[in-house]
Every structure is written in C-alpha cells, then in structure tokens.
C-alpha positions in Angstrom: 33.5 -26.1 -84.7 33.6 -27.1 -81.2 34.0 -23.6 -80.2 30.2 -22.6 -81.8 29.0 -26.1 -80.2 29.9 -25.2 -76.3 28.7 -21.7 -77.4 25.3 -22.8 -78.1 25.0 -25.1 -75.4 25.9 -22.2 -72.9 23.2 -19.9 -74.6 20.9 -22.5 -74.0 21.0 -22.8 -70.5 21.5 -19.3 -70.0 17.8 -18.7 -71.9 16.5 -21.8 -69.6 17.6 -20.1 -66.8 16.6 -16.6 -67.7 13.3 -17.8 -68.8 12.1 -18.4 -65.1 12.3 -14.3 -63.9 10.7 -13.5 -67.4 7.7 -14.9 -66.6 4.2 -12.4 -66.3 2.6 -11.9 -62.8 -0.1 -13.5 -62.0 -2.3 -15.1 -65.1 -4.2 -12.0 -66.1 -7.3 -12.3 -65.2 -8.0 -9.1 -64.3 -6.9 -7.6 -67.6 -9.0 -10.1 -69.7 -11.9 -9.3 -67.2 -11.4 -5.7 -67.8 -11.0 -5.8 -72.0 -14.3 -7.8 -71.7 -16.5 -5.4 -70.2 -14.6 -2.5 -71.9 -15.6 -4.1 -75.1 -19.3 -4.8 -73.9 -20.2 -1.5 -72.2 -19.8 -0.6 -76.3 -22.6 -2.9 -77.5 -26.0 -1.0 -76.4 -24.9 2.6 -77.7 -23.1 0.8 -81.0 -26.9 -0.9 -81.6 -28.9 1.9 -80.6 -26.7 3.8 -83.4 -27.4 1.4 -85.9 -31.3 1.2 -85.8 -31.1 4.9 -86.1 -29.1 4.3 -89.0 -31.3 1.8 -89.9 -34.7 4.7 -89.4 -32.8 7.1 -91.5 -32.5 4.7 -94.3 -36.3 3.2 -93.8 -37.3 7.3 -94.3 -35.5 7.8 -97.1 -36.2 4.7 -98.7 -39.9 6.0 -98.0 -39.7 9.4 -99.7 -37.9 7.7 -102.7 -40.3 5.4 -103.7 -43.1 7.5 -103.0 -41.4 10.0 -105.7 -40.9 6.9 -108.0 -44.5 5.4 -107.1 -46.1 9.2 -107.6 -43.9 9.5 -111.3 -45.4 6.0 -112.3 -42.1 4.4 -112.8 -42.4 0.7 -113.3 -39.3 0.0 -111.5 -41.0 1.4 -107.9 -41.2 -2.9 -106.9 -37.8 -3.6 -107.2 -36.6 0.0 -105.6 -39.1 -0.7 -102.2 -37.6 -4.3 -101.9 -33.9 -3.2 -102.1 -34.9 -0.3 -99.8 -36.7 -2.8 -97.6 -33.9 -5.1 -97.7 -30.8 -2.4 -96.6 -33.5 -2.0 -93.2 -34.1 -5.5 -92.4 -30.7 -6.2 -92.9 -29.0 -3.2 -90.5 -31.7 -4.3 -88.1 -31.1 -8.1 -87.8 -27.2 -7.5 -88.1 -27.2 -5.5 -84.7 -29.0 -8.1 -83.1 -27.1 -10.8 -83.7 -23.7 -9.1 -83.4 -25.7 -7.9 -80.0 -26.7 -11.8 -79.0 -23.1 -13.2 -80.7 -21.1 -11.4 -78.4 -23.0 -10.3 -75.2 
C-alpha cells in the first residue's frame, strides 16, 4: 500500500515538472488570425453561389406555375407561395449567415 502511495506521489511531480517544457509557443495568435480570414475569404463566393441557386429555383418556380396557371389548376396559389418561399428564404439565409459571421 505504501509502495502505490510514494508511486503516485513521484508521478505527480514528475507531470508537474514535465508540464512546464510541454507548453505551446507563443499564444497563437497568428494561427487563429489565419483560420479567421481562411474561413472569411469563403463567404462572398459561398453567397454569390447561393443567390444563383436561389435564381435557378425563382426560374423554375416560374415555368411551373405558369404550366399549372396555363392548365387551370386550382392549386397554382399555394404552388407560387411555396415556390416564393424556397427564394426568399435562400436569399435572406445568405445574408445573415453573410452579416452573422463577417
């Protein structure tokens, strides 16, 4: 029993001591710095993709409910606000993710 008590002690100090020369250099700064504007330099092209997503949908969108509209469906309402919806909603979720993180 005393034999696993000095034991630990001993590993104790030892991991005190060690700890000191296992410490980073510096306080990395620089590498935060860097991740940041890696991470940044993504946002423009990222939102610039997703309103042509967003322009691809709106045609579409267009083209269907002119078919439905030209058919007389009675549904052609609800089809232009869902439609309407899936563009307003790629549009104002790239500019807040643009104005959340830049």
């Amino acid at each position: 029993m005393k034999t696993k008590t000095y034991f630990s002690v001993i590993l104790l100090f030892s991991s005190l001591l060690l700890s000191n020369s296992l410490l980073a250099q510096g306080n990395g700064l620089a590498g935060i710095t860097e991740a940041t504007q890696m991470i940044t330099s993504y946002f423009d092209p990222a939102s610039k993709l997703i309103y042509a997503i967003g322009a691809v949908v709106g045609l579409i969108g267009g083209v269907k409910i002119y078919h439905k509209f030209s058919s007389g469906d009675p549904d052609t309402s609800k089809t232009a606000a869902s439609w309407f919806g899936a563009c307003i909603f790629l549009i104002v979720s790239a500019t807040i993710l643009r104005s959340f993180f830049l």
